[in-house]
C-alpha positions as CSV (number, residue, x, y, z in Angstrom):
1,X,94.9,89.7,124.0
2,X,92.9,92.2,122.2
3,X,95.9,93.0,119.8
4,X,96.4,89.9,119.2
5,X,92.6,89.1,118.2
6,X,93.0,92.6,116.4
7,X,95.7,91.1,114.4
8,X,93.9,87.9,114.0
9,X,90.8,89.6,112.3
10,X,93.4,91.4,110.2
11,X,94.4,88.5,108.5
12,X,91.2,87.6,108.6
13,X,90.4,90.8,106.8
14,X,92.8,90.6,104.4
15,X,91.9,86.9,103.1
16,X,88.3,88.3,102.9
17,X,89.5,90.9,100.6
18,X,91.8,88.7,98.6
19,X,90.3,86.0,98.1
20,X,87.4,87.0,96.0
21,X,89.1,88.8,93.3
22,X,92.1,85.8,93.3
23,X,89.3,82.7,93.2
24,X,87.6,85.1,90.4
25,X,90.5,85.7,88.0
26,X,91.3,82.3,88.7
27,X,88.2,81.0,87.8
28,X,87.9,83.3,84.6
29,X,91.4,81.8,83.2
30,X,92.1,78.3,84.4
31,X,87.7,77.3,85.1
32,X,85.5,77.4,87.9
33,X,87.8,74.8,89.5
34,X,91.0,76.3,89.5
35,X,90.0,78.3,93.2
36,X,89.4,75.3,94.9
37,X,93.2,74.2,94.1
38,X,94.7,77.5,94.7
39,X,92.6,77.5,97.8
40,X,93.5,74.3,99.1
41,X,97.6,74.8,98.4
42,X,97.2,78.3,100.9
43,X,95.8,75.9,103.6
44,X,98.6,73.0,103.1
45,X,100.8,76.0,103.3
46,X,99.7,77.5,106.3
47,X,99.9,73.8,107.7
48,X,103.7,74.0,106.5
49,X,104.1,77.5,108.8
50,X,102.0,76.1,111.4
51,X,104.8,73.4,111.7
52,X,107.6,75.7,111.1
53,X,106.7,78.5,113.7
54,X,104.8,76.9,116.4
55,X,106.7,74.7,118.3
56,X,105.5,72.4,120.5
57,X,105.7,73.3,124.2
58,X,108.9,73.1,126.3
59,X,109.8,70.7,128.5
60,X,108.8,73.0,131.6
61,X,105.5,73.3,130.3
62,X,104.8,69.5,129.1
63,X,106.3,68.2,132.6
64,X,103.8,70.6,134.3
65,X,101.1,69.2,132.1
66,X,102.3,65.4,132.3
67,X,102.2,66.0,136.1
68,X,98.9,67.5,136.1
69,X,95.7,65.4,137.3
70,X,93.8,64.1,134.1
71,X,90.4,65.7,134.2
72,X,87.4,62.9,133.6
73,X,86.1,62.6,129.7
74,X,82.6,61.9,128.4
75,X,79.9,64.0,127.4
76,X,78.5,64.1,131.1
77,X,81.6,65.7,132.1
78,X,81.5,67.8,129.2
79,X,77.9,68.4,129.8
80,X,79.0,69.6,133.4
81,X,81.5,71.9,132.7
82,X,79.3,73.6,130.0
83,X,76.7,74.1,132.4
84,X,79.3,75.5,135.0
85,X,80.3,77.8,132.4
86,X,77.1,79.1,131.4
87,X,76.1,79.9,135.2
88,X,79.1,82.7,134.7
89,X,76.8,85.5,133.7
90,X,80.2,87.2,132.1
91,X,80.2,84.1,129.8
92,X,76.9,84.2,129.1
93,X,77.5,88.3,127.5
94,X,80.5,86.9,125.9
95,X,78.1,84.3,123.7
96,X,75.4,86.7,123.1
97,X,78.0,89.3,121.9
98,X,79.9,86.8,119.9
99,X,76.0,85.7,118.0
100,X,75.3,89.5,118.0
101,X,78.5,90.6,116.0
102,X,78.2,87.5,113.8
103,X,74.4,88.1,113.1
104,X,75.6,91.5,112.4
105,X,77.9,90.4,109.7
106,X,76.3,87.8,108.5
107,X,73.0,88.8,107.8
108,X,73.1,92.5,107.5
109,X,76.7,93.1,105.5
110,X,76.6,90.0,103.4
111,X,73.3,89.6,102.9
112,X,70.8,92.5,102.8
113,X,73.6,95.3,102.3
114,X,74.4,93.8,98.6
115,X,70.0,93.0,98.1
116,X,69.4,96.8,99.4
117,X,72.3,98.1,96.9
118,X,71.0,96.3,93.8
119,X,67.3,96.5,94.2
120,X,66.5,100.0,95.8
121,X,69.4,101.6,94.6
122,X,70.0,100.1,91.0
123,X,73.9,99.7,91.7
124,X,76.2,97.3,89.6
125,X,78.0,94.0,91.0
126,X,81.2,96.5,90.6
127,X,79.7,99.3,92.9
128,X,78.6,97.0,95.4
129,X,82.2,95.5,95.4
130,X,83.5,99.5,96.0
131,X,81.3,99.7,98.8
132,X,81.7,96.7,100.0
133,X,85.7,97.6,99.8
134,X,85.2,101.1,101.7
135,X,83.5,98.6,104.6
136,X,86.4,96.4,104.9
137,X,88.9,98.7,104.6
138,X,87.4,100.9,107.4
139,X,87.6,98.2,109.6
140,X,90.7,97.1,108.7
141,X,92.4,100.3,109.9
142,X,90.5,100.6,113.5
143,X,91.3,96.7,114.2
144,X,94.8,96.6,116.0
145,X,93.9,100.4,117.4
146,X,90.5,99.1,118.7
147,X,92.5,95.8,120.5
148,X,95.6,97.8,121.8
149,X,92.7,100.5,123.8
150,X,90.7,97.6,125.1
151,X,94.3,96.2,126.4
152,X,94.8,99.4,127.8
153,X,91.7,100.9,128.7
154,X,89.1,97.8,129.0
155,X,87.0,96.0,127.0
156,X,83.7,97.7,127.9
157,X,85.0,101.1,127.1
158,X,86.2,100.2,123.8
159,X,82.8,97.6,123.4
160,X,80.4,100.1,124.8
161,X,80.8,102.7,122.2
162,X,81.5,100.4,119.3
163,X,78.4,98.6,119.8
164,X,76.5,101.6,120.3
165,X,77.7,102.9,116.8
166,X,77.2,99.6,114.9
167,X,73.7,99.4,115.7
168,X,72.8,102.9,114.9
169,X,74.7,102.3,111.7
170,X,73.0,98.6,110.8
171,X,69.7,100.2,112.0
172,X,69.9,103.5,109.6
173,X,71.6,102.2,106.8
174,X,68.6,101.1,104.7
175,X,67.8,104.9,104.8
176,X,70.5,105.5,102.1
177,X,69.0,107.4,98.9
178,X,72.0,107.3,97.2
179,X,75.0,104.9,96.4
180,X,77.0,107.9,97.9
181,X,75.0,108.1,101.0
182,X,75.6,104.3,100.9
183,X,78.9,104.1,100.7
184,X,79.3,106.8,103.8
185,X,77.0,105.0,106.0
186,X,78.8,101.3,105.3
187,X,82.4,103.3,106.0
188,X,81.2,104.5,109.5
189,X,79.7,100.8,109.9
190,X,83.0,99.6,109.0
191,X,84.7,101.9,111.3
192,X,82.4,100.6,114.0
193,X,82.7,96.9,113.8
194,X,86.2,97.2,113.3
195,X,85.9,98.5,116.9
196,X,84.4,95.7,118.2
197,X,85.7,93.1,116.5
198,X,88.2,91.9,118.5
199,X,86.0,91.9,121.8
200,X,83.7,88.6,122.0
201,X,87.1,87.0,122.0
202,X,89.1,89.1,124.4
203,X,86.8,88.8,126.9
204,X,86.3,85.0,126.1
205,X,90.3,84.5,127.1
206,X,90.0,87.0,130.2
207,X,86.4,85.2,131.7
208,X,87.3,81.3,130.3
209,X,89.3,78.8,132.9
210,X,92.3,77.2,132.1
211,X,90.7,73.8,132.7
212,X,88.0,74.1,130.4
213,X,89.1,76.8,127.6
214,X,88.0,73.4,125.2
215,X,84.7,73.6,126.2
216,X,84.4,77.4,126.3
217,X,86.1,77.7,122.9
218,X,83.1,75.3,121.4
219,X,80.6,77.5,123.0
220,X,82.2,80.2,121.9
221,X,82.2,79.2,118.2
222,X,78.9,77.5,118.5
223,X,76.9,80.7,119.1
224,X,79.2,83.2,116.5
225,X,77.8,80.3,113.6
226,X,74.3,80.4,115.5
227,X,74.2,83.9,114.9
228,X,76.3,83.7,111.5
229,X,73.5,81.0,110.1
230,X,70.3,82.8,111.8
231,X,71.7,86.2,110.7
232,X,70.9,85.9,107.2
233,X,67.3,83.7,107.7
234,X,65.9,86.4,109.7
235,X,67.4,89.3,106.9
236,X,65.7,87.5,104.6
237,X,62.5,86.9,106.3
238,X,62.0,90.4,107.3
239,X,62.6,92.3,104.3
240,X,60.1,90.3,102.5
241,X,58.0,91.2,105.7
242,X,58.8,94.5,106.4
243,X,61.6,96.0,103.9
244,X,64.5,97.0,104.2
245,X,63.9,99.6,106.2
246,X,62.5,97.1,108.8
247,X,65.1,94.1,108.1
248,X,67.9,96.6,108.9
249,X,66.7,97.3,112.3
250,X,65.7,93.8,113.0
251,X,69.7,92.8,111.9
252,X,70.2,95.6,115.0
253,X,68.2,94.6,117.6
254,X,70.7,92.0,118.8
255,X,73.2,94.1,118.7
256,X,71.0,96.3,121.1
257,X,71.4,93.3,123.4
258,X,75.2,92.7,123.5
259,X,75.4,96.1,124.1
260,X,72.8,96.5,127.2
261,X,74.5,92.7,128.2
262,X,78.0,93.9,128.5
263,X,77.1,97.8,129.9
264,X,75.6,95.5,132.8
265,X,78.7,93.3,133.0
266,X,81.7,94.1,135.3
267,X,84.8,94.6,133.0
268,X,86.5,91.4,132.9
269,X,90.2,92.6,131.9
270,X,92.3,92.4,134.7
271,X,95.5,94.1,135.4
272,X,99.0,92.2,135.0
273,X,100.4,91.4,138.1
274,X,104.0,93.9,138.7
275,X,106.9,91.9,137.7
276,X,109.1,91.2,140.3
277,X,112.8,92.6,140.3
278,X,115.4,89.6,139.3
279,X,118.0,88.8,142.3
280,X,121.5,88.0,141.3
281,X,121.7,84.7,140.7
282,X,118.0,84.0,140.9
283,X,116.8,82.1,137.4
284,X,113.3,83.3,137.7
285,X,113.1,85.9,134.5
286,X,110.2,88.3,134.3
287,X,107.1,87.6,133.5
């Protein structure tokens, strides 16, 4: 699961760094409403791969599933299983990870990183865009390594160190006295949330049950936009407060959580059960 989340966030990645410069040069020849075609025709056309590559489930599967008992619906029952899921403490680390990274994102790379590079340092839109190109880039290449070790090794000893690295580097960043010191510090932050990008939803598919992945997934997503909408509020807030300087380790302090959260949580990959040799004429296959 964790290199296939890597892989996820890489296309993820690569939208992020495509789709600026495409909706700009797009907007720049054909008007400002020329992205929101081009970017509505890449959607119908994922649709169109959707249906092309993702069957729908075999008849094994959908006779197991027609045969299975139909869980009760509502919003007590929803209500019910929420609140059995947030009694997990190992879900519970998975939210506050999952708010913490987006916090992370949201409010300290795309919002005070490009404030801090224009108004302390004097850079141009196009020198943010470089640094903001040595981030992504950085954390495009430690993506599918990052997910293959935490299938491998764990997700707390990929996490643990990740997280550890991507708050020092949110926290010291606003210490850059240079667009070259800048540019350093944002490549070693890139190189450490590329790390743990993958995580908060690796550990969400080891920890969540089968019959209520729905309900976890909401969860899930509900606290990443918490954290994705607080994230830049709170940037905002406490650099007029405090400064950079100050809004940069406030952007860290959750961080700080996740990781003390997840040092203190047993390590929810679990090995693959052996596969069991095929007998001759036996139709099991592997698993």
């Amino acid at each position: 699961m964790g290199r296939t989340m890597s892989l996820f966030y890489g296309a993820w990645n690569v939208g992020i760094i495509a789709g600026g410069p495409i909706g700009g040069v797009a907007a720049h020849l054909w008007g400002l409403q020329s992205p929101l075609f081009i970017y509505a025709g890449l959607c119908g056309f994922s649709g169109l791969l959707y249906l092309r590559f993702l069957p729908d489930i075999g008849a094994p599967q959908a006779q197991a599933a027609a045969d299975a008992p139909i869980p009760p619906r509502g919003w007590r029952e929803t209500r019910d299983r929420a609140l059995a899921l947030l009694a997990s403490p190992a879900f519970v680390t998975v939210l506050v990870l999952n708010m913490a990274f987006f916090w992370a994102v949201a409010g300290g790379y795309d919002t005070l990183v490009p404030l801090f590079a224009k108004e302390s340092l004097g850079m141009s839109t196009v020198g943010v865009g470089g640094v903001f190109a040595i981030a992504v880039a950085a954390e495009f290449v430690m993506l599918y390594p990052a997910g293959s070790a935490s299938d491998r090794i764990g997700r707390k000893r990929v996490l643990v160190p990740a997280l550890a690295g991507l708050a020092v580097m949110m926290a010291v960043v606003g210490w850059a006295g240079s667009p070259v010191a800048l540019g350093v510090m944002m490549g070693l932050m890139g190189l450490t949330s590329g790390s743990a990008a993958s995580g908060p939803a690796a550990m969400l598919a080891d920890v969540a049950p089968g019959h209520g992945s729905g309900t976890a997934v909401g969860l899930f997503r509900f606290a990443g936009d918490l954290g994705f909408v607080l994230g830049p509020l709170v940037g905002g807030a406490a650099a007029s407060a405090f400064g950079f300087k100050g809004a940069f380790t406030v952007m860290a302090l959750p961080v700080l959580v996740a990781l003390v959260m997840v040092g203190r949580t047993a390590e929810t990959l679990r090995p693959h059960p052996r596969a069991e040799a095929v007998v001759p004429g036996d139709q099991h296959e592997l698993a």
